[in-house]
DOTILO-337253 format. One record per residue (C-alpha): x negated, y, z negated. Coordinates in nm, 4 decimals. Each point is the difference from the previous one (the first is absolute). Layout:
<sites>
SITE       xx       yy       zz
SITE        X        Y        Z
...
</sites>
This chain:
<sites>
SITE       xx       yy       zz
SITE   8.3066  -5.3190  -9.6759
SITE   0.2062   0.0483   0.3023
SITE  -0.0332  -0.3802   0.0917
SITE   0.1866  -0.1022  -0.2957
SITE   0.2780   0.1781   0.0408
SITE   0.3480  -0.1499   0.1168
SITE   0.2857   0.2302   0.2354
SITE   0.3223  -0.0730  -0.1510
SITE   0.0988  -0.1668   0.3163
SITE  -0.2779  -0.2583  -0.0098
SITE   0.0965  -0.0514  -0.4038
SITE   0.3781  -0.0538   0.1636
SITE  -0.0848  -0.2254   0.2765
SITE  -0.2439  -0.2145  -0.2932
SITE   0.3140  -0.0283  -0.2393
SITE   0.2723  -0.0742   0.3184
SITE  -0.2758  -0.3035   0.0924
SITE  -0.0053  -0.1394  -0.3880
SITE   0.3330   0.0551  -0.0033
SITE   0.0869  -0.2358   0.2838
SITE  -0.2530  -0.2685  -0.0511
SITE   0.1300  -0.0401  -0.3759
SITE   0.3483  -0.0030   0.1668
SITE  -0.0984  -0.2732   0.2696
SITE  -0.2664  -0.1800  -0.2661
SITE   0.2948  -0.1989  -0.0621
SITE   0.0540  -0.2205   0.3027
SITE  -0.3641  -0.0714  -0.0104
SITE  -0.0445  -0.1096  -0.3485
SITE   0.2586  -0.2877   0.0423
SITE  -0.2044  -0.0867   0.2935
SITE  -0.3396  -0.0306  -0.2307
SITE   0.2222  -0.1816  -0.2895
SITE   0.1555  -0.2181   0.2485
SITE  -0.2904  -0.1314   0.2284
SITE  -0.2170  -0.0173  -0.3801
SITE   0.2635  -0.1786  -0.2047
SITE  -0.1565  -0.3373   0.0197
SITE  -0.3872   0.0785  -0.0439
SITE  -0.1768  -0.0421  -0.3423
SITE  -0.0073   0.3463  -0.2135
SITE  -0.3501   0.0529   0.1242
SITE   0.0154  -0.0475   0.3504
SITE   0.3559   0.1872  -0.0587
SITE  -0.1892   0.3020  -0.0470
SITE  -0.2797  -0.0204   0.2787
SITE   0.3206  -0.0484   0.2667
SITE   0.1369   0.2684  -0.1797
SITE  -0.3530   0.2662   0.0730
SITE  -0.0951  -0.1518   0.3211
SITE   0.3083  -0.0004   0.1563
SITE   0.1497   0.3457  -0.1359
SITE  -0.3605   0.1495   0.0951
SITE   0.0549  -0.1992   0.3947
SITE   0.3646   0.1630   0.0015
SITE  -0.1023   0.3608  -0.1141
SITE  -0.3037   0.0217   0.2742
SITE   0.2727  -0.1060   0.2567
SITE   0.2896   0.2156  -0.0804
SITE  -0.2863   0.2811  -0.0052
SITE  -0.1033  -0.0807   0.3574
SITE   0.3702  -0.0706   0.0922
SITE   0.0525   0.3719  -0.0492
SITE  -0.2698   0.1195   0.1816
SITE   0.1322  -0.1621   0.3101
SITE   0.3655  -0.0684  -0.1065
SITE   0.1455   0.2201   0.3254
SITE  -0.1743  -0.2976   0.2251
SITE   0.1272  -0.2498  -0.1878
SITE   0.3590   0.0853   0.0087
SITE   0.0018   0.0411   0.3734
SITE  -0.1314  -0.3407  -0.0014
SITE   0.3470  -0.1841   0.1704
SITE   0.1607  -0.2613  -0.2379
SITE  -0.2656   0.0350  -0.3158
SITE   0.3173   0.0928  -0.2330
SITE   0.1626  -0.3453   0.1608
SITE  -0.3162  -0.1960  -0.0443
SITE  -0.0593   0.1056  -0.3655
SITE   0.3208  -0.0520  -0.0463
SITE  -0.0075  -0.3934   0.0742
SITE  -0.3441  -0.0359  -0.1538
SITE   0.1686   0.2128  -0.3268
SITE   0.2344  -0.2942   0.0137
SITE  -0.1737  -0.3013   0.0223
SITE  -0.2569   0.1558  -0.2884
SITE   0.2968   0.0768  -0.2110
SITE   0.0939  -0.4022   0.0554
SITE  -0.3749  -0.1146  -0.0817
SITE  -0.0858   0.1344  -0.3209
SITE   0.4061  -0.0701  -0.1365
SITE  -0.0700  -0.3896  -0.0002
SITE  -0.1170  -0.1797  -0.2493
SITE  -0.2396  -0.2678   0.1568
SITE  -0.3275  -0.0183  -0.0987
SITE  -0.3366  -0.0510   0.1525
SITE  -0.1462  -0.3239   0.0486
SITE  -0.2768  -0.1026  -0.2089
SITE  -0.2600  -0.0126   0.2637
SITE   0.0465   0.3959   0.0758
SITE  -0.2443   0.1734  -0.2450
SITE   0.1187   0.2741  -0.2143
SITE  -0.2420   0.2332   0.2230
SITE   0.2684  -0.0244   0.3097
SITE   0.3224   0.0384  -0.2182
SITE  -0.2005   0.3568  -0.1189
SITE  -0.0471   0.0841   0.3254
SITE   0.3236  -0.1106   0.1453
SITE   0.1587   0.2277  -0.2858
SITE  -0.2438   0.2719   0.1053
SITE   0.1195  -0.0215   0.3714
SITE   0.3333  -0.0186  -0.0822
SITE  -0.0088   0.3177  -0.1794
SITE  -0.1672   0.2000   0.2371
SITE   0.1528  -0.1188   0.3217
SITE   0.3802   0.0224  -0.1860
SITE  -0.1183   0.4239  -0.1024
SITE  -0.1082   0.0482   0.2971
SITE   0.2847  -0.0735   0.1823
SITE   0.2708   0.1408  -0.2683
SITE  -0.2559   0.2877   0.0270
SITE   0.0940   0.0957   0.3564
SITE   0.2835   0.2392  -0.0774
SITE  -0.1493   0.0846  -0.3336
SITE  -0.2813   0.2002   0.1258
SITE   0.1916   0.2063   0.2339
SITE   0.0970   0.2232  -0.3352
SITE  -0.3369  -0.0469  -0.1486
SITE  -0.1468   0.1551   0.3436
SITE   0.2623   0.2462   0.0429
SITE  -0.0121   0.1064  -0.3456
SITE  -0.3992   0.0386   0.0420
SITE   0.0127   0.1664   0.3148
SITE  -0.2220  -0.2213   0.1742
SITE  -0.2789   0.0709  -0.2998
SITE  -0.1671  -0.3979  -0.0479
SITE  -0.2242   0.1367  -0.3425
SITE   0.3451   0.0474  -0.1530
SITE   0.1975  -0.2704   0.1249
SITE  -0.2920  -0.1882  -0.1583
SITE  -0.0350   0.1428  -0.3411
SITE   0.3993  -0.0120   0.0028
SITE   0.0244  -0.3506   0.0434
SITE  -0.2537  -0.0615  -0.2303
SITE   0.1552   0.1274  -0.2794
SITE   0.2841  -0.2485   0.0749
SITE  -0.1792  -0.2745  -0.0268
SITE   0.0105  -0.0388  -0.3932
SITE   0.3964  -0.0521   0.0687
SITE  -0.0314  -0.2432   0.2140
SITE  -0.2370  -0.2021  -0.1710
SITE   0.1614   0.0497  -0.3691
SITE   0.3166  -0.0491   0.1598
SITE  -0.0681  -0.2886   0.1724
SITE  -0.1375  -0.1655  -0.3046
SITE   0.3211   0.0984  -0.2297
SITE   0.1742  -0.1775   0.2756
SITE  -0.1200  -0.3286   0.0605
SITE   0.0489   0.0369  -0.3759
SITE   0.3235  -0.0396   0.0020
SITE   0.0182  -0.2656   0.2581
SITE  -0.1485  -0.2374  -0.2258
SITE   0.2186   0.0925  -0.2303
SITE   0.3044  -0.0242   0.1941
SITE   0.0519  -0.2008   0.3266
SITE   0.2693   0.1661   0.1886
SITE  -0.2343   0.3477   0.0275
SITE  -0.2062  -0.1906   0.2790
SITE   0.3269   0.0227   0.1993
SITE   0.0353   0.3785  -0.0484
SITE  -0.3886   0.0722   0.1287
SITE   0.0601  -0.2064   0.2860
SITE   0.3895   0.1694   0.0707
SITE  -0.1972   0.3492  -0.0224
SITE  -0.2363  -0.1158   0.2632
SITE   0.2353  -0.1433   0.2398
SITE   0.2437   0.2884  -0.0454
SITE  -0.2709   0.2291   0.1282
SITE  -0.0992  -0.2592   0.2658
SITE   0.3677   0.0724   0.1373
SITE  -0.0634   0.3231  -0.0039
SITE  -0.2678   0.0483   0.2335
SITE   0.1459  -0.2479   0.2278
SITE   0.2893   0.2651   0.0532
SITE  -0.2320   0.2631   0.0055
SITE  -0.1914  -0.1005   0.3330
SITE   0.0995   0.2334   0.2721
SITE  -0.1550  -0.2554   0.2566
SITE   0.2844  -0.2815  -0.0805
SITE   0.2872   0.2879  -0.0342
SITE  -0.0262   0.0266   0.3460
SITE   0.0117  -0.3779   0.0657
SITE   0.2316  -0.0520  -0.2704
SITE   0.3308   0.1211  -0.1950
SITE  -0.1266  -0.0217  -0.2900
SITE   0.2538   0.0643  -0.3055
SITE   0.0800   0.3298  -0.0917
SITE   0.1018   0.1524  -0.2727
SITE   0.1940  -0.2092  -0.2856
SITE  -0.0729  -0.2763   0.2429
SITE  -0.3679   0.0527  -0.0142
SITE   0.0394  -0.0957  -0.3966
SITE   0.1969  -0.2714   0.0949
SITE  -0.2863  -0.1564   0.1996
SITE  -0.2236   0.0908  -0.2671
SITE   0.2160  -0.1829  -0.2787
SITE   0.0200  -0.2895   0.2551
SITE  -0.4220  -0.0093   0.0575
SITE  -0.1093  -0.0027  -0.3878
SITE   0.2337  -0.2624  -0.0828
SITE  -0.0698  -0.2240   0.2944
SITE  -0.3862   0.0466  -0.1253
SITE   0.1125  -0.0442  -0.3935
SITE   0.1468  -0.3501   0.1334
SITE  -0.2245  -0.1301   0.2087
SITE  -0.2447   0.0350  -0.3330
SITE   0.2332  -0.1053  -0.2311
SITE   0.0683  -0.2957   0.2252
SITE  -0.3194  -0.0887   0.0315
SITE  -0.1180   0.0831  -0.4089
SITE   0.2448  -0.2755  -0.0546
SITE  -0.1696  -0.2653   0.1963
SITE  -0.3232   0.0543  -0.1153
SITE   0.1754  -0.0123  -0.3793
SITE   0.1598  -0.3240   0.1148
SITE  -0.3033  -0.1164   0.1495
SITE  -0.2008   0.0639  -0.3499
SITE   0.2546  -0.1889  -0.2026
SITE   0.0043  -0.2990   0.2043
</sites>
């Protein structure tokens, strides 16, 4: 009987790690709804399960080792830039030629989503692990328990961008916003670097999700002009 009983501490530490992946869910649902936007309802829904399942096994394994990983020099600048250019992808509008079967635009979806969590994920897990104490069983069953929100929510999203246009736009601003982010977060390029501080840090990151919101705008408006001609 023993085995089945919870300390109030571990009950705590369960609740703080639900808690913060329903919090942080957020982020990673417009990454599903963006990267999943263009796929048939059907193979919608398998991008959706495969590649929520591929980002919850990583983040669990990213905070089993997440101490290594930080100390890894430039990873926050690196995700940063590849943040960036994903939050640039999935924004336009072009589609895939006819010769590329509908197999490789579910599993281009699927990579998306995993690769874009996993690398949003790198500061994320530092509270899941710290709020676990280093335990993996409940880092596991916490994030599991999140993963209803991030499919349901990533469903109610993509939605509403069929619905209405400009909401594409705000997924992709979210994403580049936090792509800014961990570029100013590295501690390897601070020392190479003056990188803003302060009210000029949001400056710079005002300056980074609009150039990205323009560049796909730009380019949404060729491929429109390119249809109608």
């Amino acid at each position: 009987m023993g085995d089945w009983i919870i300390s109030s501490e571990a009950l705590l530490a369960l609740l703080k790690i639900i808690a913060i992946d329903i919090i942080l869910s957020g982020d990673n649902a417009i990454v599903i709804a963006m990267a999943t936007r263009r796929l048939p309802e059907k193979q919608r829904n398998r991008a959706i399960v495969f590649g929520t399942a591929g980002a919850v096994i990583l983040r669990v394994l990213f905070a089993a080792v997440i101490v290594f990983l930080l100390q890894i020099p430039f990873v926050h600048f690196f995700g940063g830039l590849l943040l960036l250019w994903i939050a640039y992808k999935v924004l336009i509008n072009e589609e895939e030629e006819a010769s590329i079967q509908a197999a490789d635009r579910l599993w281009k979806a699927i990579w998306t989503i995993i690769i874009a969590d996993a690398v949003m994920s790198l500061d994320n897990v530092v509270a899941i692990a710290g709020a676990s104490g280093g335990h993996i069983g409940m880092i596991a069953f916490g994030v599991a328990i999140s993963i209803p929100i991030m499919i349901f929510g990533s469903k109610a999203i993509v939605l509403a961008m069929e619905k209405y246009k400009w909401i594409p736009y705000v997924g992709s601003g979210i994403l580049a916003w936090t792509a800014g982010e961990m570029l100013l977060k590295d501690e390897q390029m601070r020392k190479w670097i003056a990188f803003p501080q302060g009210s000029q840090s949001f400056v710079f990151l005002i300056v980074v999700t609009a150039v990205v919101l323009l560049a796909g705008y730009v380019k949404n408006k060729k491929i429109d002009n390119r249809k109608i001609a």
